[in-house]
C-alpha positions in Angstrom: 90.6 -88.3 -144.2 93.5 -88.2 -146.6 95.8 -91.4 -147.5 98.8 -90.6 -148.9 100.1 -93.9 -150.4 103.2 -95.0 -153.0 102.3 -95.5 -156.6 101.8 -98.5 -157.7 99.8 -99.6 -155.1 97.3 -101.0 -157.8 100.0 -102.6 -160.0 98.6 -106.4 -160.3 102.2 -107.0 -161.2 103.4 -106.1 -157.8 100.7 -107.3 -155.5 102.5 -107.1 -152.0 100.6 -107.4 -148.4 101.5 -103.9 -148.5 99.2 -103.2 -151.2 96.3 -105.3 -150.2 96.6 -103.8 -146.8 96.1 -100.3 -148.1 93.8 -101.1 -150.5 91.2 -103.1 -148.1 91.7 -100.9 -145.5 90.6 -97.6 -147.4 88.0 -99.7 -148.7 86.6 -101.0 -145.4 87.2 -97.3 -143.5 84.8 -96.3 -145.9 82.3 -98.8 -145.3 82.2 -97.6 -141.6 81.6 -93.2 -142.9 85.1 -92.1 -143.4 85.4 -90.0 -146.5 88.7 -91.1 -147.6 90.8 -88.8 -150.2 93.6 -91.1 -151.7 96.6 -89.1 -152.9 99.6 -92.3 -154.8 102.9 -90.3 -154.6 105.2 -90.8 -157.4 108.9 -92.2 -156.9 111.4 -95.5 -156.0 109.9 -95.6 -152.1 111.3 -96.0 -149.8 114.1 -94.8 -152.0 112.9 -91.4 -153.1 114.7 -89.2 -155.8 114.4 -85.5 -155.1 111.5 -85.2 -157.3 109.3 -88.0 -155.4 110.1 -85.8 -152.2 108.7 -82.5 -154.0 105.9 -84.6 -154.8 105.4 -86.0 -151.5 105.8 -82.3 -150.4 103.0 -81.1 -153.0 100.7 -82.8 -151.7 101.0 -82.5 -148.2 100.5 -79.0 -148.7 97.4 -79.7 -150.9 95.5 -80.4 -147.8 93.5 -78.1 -145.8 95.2 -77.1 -142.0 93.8 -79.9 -139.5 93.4 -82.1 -141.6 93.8 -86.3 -141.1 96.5 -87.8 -142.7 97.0 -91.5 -143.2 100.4 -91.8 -144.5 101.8 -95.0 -146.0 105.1 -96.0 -143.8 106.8 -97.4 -146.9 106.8 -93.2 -148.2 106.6 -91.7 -144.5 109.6 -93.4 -143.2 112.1 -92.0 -145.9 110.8 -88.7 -145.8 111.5 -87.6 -142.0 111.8 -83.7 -143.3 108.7 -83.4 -145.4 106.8 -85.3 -142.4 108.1 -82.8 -140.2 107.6 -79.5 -142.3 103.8 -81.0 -142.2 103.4 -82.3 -138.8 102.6 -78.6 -137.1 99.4 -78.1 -139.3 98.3 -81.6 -139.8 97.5 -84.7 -138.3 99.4 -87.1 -139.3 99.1 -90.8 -138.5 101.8 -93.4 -139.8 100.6 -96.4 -141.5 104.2 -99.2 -140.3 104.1 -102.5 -142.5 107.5 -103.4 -141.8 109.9 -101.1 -139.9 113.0 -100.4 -142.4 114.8 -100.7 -139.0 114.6 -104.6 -138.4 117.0 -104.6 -141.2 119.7 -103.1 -139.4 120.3 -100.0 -141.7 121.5 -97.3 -139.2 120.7 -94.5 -141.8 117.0 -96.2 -142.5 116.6 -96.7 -139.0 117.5 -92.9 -137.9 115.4 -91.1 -141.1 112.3 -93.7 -140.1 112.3 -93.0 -136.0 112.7 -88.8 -136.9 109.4 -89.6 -139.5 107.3 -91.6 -136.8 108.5 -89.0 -134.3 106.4 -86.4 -136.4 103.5 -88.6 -135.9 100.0 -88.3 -133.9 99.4 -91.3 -133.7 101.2 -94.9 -135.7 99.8 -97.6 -136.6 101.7 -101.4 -136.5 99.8 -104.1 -138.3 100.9 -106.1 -135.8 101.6 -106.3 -131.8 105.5 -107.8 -132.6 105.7 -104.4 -135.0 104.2 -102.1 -132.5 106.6 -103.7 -129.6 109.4 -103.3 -131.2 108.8 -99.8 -132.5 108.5 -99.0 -129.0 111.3 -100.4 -127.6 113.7 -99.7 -130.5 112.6 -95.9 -131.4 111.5 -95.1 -127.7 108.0 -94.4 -128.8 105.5 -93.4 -126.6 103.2 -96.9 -125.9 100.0 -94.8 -126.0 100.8 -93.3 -129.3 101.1 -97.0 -131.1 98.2 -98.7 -131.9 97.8 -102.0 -134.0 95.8 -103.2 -136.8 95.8 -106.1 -138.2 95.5 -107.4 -141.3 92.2 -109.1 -142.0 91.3 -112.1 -144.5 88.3 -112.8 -146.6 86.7 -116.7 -146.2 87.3 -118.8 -148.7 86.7 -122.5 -149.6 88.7 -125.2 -147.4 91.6 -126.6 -149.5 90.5 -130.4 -149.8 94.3 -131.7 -150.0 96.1 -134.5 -150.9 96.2 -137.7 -148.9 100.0 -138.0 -149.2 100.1 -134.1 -148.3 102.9 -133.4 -151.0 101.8 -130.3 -152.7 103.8 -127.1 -151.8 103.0 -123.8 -152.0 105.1 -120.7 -150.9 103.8 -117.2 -152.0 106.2 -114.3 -151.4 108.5 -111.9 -153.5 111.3 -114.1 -154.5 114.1 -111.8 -152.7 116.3 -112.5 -149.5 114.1 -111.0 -147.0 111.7 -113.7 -147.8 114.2 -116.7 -147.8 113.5 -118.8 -150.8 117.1 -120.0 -150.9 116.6 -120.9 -147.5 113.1 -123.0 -148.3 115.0 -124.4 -151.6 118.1 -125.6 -149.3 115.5 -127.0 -146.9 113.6 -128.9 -149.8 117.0 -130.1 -151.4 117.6 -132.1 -148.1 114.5 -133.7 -148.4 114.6 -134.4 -151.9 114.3 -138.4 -151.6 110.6 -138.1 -150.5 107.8 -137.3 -152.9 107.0 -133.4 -152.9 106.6 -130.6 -155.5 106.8 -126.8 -154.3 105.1 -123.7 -156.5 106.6 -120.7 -155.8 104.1 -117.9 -156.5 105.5 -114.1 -156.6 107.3 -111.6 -158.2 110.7 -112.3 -160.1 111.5 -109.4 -161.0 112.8 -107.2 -157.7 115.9 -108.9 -157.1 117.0 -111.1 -160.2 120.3 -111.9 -159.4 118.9 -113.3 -156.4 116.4 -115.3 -158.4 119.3 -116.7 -160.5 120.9 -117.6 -157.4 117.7 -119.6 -156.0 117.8 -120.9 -159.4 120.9 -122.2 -159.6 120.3 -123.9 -155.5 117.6 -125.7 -157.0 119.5 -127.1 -159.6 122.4 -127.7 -158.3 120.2 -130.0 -156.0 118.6 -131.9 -158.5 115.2 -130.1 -157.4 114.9 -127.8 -160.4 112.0 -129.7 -162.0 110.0 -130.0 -158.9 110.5 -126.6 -157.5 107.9 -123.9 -160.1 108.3 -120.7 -160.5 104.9 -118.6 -161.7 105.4 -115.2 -160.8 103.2 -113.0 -159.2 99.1 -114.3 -159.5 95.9 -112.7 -158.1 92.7 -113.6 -158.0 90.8 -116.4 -159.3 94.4 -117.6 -160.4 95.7 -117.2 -157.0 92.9 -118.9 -155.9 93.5 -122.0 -158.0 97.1 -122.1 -156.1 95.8 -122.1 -152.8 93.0 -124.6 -153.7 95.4 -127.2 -155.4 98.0 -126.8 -152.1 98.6 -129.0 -149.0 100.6 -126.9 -147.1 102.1 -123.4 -146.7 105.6 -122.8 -146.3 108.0 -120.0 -145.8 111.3 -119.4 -145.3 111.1 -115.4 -144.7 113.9 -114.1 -142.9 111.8 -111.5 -141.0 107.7 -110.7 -141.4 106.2 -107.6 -139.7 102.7 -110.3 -139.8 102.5 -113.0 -142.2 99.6 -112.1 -144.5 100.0 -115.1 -146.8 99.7 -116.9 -143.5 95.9 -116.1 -142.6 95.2 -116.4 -146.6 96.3 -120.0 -146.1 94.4 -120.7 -143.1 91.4 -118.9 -144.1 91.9 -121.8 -146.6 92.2 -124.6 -144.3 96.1 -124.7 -145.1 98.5 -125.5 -142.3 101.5 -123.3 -142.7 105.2 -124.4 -141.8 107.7 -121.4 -141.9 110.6 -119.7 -139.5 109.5 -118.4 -135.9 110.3 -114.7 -136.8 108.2 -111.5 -136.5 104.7 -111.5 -136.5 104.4 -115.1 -138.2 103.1 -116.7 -134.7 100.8 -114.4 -134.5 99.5 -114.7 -137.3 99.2 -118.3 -137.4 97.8 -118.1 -133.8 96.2 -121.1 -132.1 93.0 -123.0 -132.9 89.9 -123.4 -130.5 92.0 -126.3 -128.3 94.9 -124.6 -128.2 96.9 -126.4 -131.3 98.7 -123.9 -133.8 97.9 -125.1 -137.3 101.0 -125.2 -138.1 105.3 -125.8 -137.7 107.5 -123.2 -136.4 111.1 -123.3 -136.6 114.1 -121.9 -135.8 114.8 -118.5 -138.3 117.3 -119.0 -140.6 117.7 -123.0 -140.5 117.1 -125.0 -143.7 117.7 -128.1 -141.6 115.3 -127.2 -138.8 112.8 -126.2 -141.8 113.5 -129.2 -144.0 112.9 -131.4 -141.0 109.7 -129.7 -141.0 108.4 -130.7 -143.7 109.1 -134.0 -143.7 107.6 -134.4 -140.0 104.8 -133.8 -142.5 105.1 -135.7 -145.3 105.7 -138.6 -143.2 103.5 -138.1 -140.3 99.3 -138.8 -141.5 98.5 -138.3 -137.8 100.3 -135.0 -137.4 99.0 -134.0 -141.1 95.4 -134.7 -139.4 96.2 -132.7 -136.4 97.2 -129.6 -138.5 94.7 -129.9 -141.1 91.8 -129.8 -138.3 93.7 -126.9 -136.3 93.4 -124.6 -139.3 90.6 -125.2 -140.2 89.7 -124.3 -136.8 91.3 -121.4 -136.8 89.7 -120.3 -139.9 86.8 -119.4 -137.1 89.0 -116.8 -135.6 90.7 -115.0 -138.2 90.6 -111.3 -138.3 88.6 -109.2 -141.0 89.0 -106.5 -142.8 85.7 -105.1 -141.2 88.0 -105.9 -137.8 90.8 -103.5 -139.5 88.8 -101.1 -140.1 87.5 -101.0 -137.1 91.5 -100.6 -135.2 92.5 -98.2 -137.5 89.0 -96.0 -137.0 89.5 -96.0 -133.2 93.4 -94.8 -133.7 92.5 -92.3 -136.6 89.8 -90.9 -134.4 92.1 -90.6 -131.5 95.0 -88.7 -133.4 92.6 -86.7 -134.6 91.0 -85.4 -131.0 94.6 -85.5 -129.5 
């Protein structure tokens, strides 16, 4: 099998679910007998310059007729024409993180449904992702599976006993809503709390001045850190010194910082949007470890999070419903497995 992914998709400097994802998943695909032949395609995807597409184009080429083809959906979905130029002699399967659609880019949206169109077989890495690809690009049920992310176990997150530790880790940049989460904090500033902010700052920095600036302007500045991006044993120590996750993403195809919290024992508070609930999922009783609240509403989110910091009974509730639902979380192995069963299928269809 050949997996044709964007470069940079080892850059510790930009460590996005994305990456993980495709880096796991090759991983754990060979683990079950896959021979997997990795092609990193140069170029700004999902905005390509002409060279990236020749690239892209290369090395589609490169591989034998019939052959499997595992295609990144950050590269497939801007490059409708190579996709199609390939698709008579190849199988292709598309690998959808996020469809470039949800953001309401008409000339995204039509170059990414002509792409998946192409396609033997896609894969979602999430049931919201696959429903909505089929009901907003018309595409064939049976040709859309879903895989989801998995999470490796970790230690439990002992806590604080006033519950006041913070964390959020996403890519400071809209789609992930940090002015939202800083707007929610601000109104919430008269109770004891301090927020780390872990991810990139360098994607958007005008929007980082902006959430900046919020932050300050709400006399939150010195309890609201900024680290940048961390990974491993550092990213660990984040996690382990944090109470509770929050978010304030505007839209999430899944959530993967969600299960990384709960594989942690860390209830997660953050927007109903996307794939979040199901990532967060229920515990063995029913309970979700976590909040959900209204997209978009720093109010609804701020009042959140001081349900809370204010609430020892309800901090008891969630902390014992994630760790519960540690018990259930999906692993790579369980990736592997979903995308095996949808590779094999495009490839005998």
């Amino acid at each position: 099998m050949h997996v044709v992914v964007p470069e940079g998709v080892d850059d510790p400097t930009r460590p996005s679910g994305g990456n993980v994802y495709d880096r796991r998943a090759c991983a754990a695909l060979a683990e079950l007998g896959w021979v997997v032949r990795e092609h990193a395609v140069v170029g700004g995807w999902p905005a390509p310059d002409a060279a990236a597409h020749d690239g892209l184009a290369t090395t589609l080429r490169a591989v034998p007729d019939g052959g499997l083809v595992l295609v990144d959906g950050l590269v497939a979905s801007a490059a409708p024409d190579e996709l199609a130029g390939a698709a008579g002699r190849l199988r292709l399967v598309v690998l959808v993180h996020l469809p470039l659609g949800v953001e309401g880019d008409e000339r995204a949206c039509a170059a990414e449904r002509a792409a998946l169109s192409c396609a033997a077989a896609v894969v979602a890495t999430s049931g919201w992702t696959r429903a909505w690809l089929v009901e907003s690009y018309g595409l064939a049920p049976e040709r859309v599976h879903v895989a989801r992310p998995g999470v490796d176990t970790a230690e439990v997150a002992v806590g604080t006993p006033a519950g006041g530790q913070l964390l959020c880790v996403a890519a400071v940049t809209p789609v992930k809503g940090h002015d939202l989460l800083v707007a929610a904090l601000v109104g919430i500033a008269d109770l004891p709390w301090g927020c780390t902010c872990v991810g990139s700052l360098d994607l958007d920095p005008g929007f980082v001045d902006r959430v900046r600036g919020l932050a300050g302007a709400g006399g939150v500045a010195d309890r609201v850190r900024f680290t940048g991006p961390l990974t491993g044993a550092e990213l660990d120590r984040a996690y382990a010194g944090a109470d509770l996750l929050v978010l304030g993403s505007r839209s999430e195809s899944f959530g993967m910082v969600a299960t990384e919290a709960l594989a942690r024992g860390l209830p997660v508070v953050a927007p109903s949007v996307g794939g979040l609930p199901e990532a967060l999922g229920r515990g063995g009783d029913g309970t979700v470890p976590g909040l959900l609240v209204a997209p978009a509403d720093p109010e609804a989110l701020g009042a959140a999070v001081r349900g809370w910091l204010t609430g020892v009974p309800l901090r008891g509730r969630l902390r014992a419903a994630a760790r519960d639902r540690r018990t259930s979380l999906p692993t790579w192995a369980d990736t592997a497995q979903a995308l095996s069963i949808a590779l094999t299928a495009a490839r005998l269809g």
